[in-house]
TIVO-910052 format. One line per field, with one value per residue (C-alpha): residue in three letters; residue number from 0; x, y, z. Coordinates in steps of 0.001 Angstrom, whole numbers, plus 500000, padded with zeros to 6 digits. Layout:
<recs>
res ALA / ... $
n NUM / ... $
u X / ... $
v Y / ... $
w Z / ... $
</recs>
This chain:
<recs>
res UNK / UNK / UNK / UNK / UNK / UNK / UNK / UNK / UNK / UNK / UNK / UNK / UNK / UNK / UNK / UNK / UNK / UNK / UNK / UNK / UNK / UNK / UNK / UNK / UNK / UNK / UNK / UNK / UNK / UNK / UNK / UNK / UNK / UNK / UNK / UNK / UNK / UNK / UNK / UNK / UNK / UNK / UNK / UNK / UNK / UNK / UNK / UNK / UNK / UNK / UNK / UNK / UNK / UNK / UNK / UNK / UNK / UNK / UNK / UNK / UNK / UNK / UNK / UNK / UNK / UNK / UNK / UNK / UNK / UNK / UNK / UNK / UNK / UNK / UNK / UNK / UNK / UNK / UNK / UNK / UNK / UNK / UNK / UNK / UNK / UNK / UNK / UNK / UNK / UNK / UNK / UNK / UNK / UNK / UNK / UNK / UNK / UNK / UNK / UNK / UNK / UNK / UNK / UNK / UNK / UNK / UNK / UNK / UNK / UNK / UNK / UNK / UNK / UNK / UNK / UNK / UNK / UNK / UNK / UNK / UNK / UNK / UNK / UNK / UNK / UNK / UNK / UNK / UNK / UNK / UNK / UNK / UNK / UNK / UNK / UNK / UNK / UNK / UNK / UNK / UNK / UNK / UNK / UNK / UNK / UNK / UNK / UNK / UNK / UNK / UNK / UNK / UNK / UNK / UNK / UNK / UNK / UNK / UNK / UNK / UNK / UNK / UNK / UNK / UNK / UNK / UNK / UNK / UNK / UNK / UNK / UNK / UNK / UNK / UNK / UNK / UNK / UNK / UNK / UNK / UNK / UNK / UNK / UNK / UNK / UNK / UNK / UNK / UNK / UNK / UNK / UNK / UNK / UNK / UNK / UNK / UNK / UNK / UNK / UNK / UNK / UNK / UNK / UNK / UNK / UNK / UNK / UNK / UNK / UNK / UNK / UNK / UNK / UNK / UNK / UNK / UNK / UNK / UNK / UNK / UNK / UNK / UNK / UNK / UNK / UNK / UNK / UNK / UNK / UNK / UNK / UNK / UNK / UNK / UNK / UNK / UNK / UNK / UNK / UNK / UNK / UNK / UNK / UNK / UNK / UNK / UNK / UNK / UNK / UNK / UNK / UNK / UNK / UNK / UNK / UNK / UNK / UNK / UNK / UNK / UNK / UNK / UNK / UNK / UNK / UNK / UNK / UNK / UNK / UNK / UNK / UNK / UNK / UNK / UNK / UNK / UNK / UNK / UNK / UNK / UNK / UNK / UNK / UNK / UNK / UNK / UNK / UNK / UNK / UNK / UNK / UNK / UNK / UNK / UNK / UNK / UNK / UNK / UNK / UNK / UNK / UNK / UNK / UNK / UNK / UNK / UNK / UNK / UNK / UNK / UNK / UNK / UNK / UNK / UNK / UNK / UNK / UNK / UNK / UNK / UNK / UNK / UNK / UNK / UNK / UNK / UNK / UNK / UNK / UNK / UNK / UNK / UNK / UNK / UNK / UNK / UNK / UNK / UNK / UNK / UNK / UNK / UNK / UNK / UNK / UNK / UNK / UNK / UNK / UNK / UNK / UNK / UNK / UNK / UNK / UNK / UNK / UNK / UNK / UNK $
n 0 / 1 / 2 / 3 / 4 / 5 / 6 / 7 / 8 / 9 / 10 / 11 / 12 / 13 / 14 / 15 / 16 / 17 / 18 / 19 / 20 / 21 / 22 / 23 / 24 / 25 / 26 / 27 / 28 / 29 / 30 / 31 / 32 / 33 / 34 / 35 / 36 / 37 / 38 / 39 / 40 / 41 / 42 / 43 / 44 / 45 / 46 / 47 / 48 / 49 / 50 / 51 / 52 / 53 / 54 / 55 / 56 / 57 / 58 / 59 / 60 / 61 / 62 / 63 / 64 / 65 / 66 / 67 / 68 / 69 / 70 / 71 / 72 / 73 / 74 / 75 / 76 / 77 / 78 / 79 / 80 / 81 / 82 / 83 / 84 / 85 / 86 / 87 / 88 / 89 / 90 / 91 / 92 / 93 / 94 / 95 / 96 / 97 / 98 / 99 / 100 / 101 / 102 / 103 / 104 / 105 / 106 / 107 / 108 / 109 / 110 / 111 / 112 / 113 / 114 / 115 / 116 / 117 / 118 / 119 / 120 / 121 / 122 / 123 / 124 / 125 / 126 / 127 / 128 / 129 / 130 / 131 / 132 / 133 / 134 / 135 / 136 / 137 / 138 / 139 / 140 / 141 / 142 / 143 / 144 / 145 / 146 / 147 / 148 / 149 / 150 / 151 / 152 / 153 / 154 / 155 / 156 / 157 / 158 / 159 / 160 / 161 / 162 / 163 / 164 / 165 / 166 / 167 / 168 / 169 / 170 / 171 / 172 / 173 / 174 / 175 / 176 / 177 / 178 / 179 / 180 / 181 / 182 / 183 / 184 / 185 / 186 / 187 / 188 / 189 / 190 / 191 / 192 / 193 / 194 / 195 / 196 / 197 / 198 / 199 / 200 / 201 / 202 / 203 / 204 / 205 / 206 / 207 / 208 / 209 / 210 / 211 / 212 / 213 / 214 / 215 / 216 / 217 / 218 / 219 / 220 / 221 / 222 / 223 / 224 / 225 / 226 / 227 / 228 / 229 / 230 / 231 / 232 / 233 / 234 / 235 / 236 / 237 / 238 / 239 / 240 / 241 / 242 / 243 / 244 / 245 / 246 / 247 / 248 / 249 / 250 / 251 / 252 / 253 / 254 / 255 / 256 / 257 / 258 / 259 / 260 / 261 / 262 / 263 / 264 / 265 / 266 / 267 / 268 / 269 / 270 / 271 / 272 / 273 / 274 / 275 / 276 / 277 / 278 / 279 / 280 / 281 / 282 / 283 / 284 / 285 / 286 / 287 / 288 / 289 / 290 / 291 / 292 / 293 / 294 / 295 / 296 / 297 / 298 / 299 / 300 / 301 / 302 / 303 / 304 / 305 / 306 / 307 / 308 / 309 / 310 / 311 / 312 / 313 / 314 / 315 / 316 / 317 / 318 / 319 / 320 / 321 / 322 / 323 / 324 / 325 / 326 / 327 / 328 / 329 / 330 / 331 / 332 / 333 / 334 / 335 / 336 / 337 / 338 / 339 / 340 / 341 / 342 / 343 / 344 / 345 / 346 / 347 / 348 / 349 / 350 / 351 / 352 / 353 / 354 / 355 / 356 / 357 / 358 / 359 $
u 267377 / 268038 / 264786 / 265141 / 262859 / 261746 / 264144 / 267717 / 269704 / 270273 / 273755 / 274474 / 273544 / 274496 / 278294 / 280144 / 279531 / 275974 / 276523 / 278198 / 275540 / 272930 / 271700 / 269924 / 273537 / 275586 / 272946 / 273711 / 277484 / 277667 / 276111 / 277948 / 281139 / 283636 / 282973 / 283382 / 285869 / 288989 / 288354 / 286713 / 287973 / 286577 / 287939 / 285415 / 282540 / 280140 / 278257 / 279082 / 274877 / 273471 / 269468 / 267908 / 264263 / 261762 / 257573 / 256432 / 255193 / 256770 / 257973 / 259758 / 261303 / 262704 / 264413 / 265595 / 267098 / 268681 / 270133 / 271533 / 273283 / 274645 / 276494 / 277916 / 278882 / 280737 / 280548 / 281469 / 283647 / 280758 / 279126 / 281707 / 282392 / 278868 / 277465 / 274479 / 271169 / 267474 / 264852 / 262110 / 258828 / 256108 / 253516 / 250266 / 249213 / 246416 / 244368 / 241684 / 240040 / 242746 / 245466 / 247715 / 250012 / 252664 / 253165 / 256244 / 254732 / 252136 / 253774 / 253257 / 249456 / 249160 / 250771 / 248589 / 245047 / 245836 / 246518 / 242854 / 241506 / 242300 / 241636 / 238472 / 238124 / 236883 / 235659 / 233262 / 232506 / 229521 / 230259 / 230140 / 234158 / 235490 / 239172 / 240374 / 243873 / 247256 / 245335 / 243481 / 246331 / 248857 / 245750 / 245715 / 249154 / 249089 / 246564 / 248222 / 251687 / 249769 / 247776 / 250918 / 251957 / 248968 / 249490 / 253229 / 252679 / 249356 / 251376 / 251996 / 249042 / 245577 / 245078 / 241734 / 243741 / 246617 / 243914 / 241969 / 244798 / 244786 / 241663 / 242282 / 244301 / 247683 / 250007 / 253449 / 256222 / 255698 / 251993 / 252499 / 253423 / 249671 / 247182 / 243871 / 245692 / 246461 / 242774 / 241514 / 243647 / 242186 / 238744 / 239249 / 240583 / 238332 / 235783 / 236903 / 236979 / 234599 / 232416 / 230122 / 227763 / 226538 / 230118 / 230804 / 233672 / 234490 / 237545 / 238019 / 241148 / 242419 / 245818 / 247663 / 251194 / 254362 / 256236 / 259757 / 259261 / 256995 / 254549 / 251176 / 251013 / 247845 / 246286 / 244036 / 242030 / 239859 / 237657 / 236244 / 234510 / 235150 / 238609 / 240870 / 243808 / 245968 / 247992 / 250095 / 251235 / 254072 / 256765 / 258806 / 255473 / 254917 / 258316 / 258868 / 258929 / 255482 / 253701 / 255226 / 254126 / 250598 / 250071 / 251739 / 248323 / 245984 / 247009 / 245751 / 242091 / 241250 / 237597 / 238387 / 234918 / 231603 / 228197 / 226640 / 230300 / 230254 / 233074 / 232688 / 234726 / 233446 / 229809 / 229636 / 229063 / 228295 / 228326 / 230952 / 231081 / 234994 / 238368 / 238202 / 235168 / 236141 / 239488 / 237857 / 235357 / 237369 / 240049 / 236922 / 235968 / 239652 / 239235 / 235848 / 237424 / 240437 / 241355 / 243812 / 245854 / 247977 / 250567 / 251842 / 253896 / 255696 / 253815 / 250920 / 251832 / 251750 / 254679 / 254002 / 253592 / 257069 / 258826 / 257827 / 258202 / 260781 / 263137 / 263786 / 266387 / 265116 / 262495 / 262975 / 263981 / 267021 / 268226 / 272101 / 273347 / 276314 / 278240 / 278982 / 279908 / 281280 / 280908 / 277750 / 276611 / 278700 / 276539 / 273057 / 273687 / 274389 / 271333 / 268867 / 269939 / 271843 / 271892 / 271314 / 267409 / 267684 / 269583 / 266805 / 264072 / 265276 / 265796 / 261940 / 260801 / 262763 / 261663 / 258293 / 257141 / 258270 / 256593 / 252748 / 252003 / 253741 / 252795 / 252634 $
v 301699 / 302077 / 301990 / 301057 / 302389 / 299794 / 296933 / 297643 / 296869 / 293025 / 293515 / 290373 / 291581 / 295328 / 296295 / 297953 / 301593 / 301438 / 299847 / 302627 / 305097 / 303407 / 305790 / 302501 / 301240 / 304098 / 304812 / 301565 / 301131 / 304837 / 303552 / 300478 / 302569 / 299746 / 301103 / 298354 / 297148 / 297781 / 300318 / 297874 / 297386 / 295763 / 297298 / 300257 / 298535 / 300300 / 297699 / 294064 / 293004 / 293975 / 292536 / 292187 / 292771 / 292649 / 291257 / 287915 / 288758 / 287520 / 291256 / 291231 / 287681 / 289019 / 292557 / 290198 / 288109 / 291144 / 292500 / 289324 / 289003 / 292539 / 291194 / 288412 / 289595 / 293086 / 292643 / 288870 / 288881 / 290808 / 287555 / 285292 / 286673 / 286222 / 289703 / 289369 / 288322 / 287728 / 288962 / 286421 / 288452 / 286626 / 285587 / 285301 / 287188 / 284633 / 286488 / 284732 / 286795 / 289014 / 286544 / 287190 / 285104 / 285621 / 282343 / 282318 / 280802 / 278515 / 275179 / 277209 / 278047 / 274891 / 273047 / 275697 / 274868 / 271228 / 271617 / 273585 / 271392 / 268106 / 270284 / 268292 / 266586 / 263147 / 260786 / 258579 / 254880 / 253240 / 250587 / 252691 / 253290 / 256695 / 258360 / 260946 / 262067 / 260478 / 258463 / 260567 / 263397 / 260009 / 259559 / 262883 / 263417 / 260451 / 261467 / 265268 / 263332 / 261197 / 264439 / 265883 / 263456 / 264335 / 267844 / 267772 / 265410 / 266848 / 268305 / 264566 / 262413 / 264098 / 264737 / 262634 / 259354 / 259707 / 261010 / 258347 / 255497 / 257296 / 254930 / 251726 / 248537 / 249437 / 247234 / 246145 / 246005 / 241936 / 242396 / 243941 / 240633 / 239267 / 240325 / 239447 / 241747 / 244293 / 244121 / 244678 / 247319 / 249342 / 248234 / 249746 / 252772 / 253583 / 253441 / 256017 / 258429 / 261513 / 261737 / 263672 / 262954 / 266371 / 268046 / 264574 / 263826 / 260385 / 258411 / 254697 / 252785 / 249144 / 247378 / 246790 / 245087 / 246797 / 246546 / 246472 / 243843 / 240630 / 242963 / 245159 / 248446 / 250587 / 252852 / 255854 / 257649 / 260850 / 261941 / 265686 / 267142 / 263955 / 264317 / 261910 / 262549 / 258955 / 258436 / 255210 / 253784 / 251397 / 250100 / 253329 / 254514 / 252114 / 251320 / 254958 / 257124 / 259037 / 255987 / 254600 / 257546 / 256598 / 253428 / 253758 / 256618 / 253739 / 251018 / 253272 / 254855 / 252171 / 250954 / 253000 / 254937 / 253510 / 255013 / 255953 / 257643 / 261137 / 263296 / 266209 / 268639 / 270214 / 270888 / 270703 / 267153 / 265835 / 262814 / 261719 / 259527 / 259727 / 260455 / 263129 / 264965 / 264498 / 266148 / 268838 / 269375 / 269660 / 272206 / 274085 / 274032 / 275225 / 278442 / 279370 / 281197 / 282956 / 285940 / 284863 / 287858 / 287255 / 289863 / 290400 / 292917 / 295013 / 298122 / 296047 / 296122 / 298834 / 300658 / 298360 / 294993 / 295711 / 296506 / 293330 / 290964 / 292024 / 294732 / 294016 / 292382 / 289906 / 288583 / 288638 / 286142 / 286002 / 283598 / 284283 / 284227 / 281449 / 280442 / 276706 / 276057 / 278647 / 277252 / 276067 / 279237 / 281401 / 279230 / 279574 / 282856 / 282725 / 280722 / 282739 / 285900 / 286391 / 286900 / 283141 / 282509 / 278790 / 277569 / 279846 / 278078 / 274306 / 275359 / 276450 / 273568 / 270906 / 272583 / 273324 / 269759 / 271012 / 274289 / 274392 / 277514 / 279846 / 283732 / 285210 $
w 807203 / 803618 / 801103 / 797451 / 795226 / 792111 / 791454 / 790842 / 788406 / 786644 / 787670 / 785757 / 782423 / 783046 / 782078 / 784723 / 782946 / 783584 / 786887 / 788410 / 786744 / 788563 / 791427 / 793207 / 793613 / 793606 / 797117 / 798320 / 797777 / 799385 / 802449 / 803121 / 802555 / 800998 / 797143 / 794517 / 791863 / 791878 / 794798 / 796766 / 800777 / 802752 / 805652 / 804901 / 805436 / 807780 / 808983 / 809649 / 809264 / 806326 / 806097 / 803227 / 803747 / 801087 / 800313 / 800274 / 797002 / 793580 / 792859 / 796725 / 795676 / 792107 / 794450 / 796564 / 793779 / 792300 / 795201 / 795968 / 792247 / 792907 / 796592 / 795008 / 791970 / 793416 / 797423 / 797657 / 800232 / 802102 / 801536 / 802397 / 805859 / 806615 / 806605 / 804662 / 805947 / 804388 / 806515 / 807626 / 808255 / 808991 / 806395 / 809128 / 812446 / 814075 / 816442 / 818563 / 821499 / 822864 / 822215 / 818836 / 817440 / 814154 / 812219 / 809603 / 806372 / 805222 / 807473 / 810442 / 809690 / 808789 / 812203 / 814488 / 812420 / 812809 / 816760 / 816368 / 814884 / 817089 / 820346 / 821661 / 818620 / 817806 / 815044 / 816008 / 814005 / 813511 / 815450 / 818548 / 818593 / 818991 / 817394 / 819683 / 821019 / 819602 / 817327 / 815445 / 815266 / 813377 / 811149 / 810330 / 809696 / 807720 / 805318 / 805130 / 803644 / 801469 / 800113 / 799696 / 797573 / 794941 / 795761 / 794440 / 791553 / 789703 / 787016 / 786116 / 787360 / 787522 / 791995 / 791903 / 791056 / 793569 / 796051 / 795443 / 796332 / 799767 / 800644 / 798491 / 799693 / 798153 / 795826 / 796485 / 793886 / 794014 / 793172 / 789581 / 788149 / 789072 / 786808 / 789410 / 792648 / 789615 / 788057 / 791743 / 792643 / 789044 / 789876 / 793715 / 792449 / 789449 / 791867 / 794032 / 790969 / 790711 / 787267 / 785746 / 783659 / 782278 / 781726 / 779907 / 782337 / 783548 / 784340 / 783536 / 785175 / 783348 / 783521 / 780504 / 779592 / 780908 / 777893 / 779379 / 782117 / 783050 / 784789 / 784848 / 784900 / 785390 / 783193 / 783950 / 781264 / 782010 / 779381 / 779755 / 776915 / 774277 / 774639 / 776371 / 778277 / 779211 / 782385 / 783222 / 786574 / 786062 / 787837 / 788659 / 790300 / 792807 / 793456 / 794422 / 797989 / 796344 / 796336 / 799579 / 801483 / 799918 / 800494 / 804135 / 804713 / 803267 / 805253 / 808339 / 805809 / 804160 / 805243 / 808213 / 808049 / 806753 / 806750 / 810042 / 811357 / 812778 / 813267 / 816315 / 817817 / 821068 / 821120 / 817028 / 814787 / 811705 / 809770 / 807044 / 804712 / 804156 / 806885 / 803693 / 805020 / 808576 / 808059 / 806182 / 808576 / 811129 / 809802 / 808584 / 812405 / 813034 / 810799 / 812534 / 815956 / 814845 / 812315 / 810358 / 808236 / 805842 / 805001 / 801378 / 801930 / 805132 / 804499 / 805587 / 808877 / 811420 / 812974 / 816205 / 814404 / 811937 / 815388 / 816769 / 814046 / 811408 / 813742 / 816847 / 817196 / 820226 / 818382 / 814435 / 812147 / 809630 / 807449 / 806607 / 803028 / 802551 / 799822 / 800371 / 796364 / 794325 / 791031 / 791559 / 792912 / 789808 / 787431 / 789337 / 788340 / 785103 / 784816 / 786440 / 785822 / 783005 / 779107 / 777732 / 777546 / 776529 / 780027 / 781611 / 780143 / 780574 / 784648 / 784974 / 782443 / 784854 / 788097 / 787228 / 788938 / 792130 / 792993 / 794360 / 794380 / 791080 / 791590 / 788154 $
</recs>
């Protein structure tokens, strides 16, 4: 085991002078024992696995980032024959009774909360009909998609409206050309839509013209403190996989729960208004028995628990570091980690969309 201290060096910014005065890397390349530059062999190399292991903190992902910039910029052959690897600690120890459990990452937590929460588990209609079993476990993994539709898009479209097509009777691509089907579909969903009256927020939902084609597109406007913020719908939208994956959950909600339902999971009940509340109730339920840890970082984690999860070799995961384009991966680089701020800043401004969760 060989600990860093800090980051090291931005090896693609850093001239090969400063690179070699670096005692971070002049440790490391002394360890592995193949040097680099023009004294680089690679049959010096001491060891044939070299794991990367770091947090699951932003500051762990940037070391790993660097470290990685320094293999493939001076050790890429290490990389090519397949001797680097990226830890995989886990992210969550579950422990319920005397039973404990480590769960990789947020998917994981997710999958063993759901089983949880569908153990015993049961919404039951007013009608007198119950969901239990298979059935409810495709409704909920129905809804979970379509959330994560709203989830992924909210930089674009405010959550409350995508949510809120979860439990309206969806459009197809043939409906935008009617104007009644479209005016419905705007009333249905405007009504789904949260206000409030004494922080001045409201939304209203019309259809308008699409200005390109013979169609109807819809248009959402929130107002929150007198200002108004304008969001359109058009034909892109609902011809896409997002909405797709939407209107496939609604088909299943809609009208699926009226007044008078219950939702129950062992012993425990209570009533909902919404396959919202009952999901939520029921992963609430799910997070009642166990303690659930989460670990930011290995030092965390005693000497028994990093044995188990992140060294032994039986039982810990690694992910191993390929190269499967080498211009691509040469200008990844370049991107992310070197001089030019410009290319930088147009890679996080188109990517932005796509992450959840940004640790700053």
């Amino acid at each position: 085991i060989l600990p860093l201290k800090g980051k090291i060096l931005n090896v693609e910014k850093a001239r090969f002078d400063k690179l070699l005065s670096s005692q971070e890397v002049g440790t490391l390349v002394t360890a592995l024992g193949c040097s680099i530059g023009p004294e680089f062999d690679i049959d010096g190399l001491r060891y044939h696995k070299i794991i990367i292991m770091t947090d699951a903190d932003v500051d762990g992902a940037h070391i790993r980032t660097l470290l990685l910039t320094f293999f493939y910029r001076h050790l890429r052959e290490v990389v090519e024959r397949g001797h680097v690897y990226i830890a995989q600690p886990p992210l969550y120890k579950v422990k319920k009774g005397k039973q404990e459990q480590y769960l990789k990452d947020e998917a994981a937590l997710d999958a063993f909360l759901t089983n949880m929460a569908l153990d015993d588990a049961g919404v039951h209609l007013a009608s007198g009909e119950s969901i239990v079993g298979e059935v409810l476990e495709r409704l909920f993994e129905a809804y979970r998609a379509g959330r994560a539709v709203a989830d992924k898009l909210y930089r674009i479209f405010p959550h409350e409206t995508l949510h809120g097509m979860l439990f309206i009777a969806p459009v197809a691509v043939s409906d935008l050309a009617d104007s009644e089907r479209m005016e419905a579909f705007a009333r249905d969903l405007e009504s789904q839509l949260p206000s409030d009256p004494k922080e001045g927020m409201f939304f209203r939902v019309a259809i308008e013209p699409d200005p390109e084609r013979s169609e109807f597109r819809v248009v959402a406007e929130r107002v929150q403190h007198g200002l108004m913020d304008r969001f359109v719908f058009g034909h892109q939208f609902f011809d896409g996989g997002d909405f797709d994956q939407i209107a496939k959950a609604s088909k299943l909600l809609v009208g699926l729960i009226d007044e008078g339902a219950q939702v129950s999971r062992g012993e425990r009940s209570s009533d909902v208004l919404s396959f919202e509340q009952a999901f939520n109730w029921l992963m609430s339920e799910a997070r009642r028995g166990p303690q659930i840890q989460r670990y930011k970082g290995l030092g965390e984690m005693n000497p028994e628990q990093l044995w188990e999860t992140t060294m032994d070799s039986s039982t810990r995961r690694l992910l191993k570091v390929t190269v499967e384009d080498m211009s691509e991966a040469d200008r990844m680089f370049v991107t992310l980690m070197g001089d030019e701020v410009e290319p930088r800043r147009e890679f996080i401004e188109d990517n932005a969309l796509n992450v959840l969760n940004l640790d700053i």
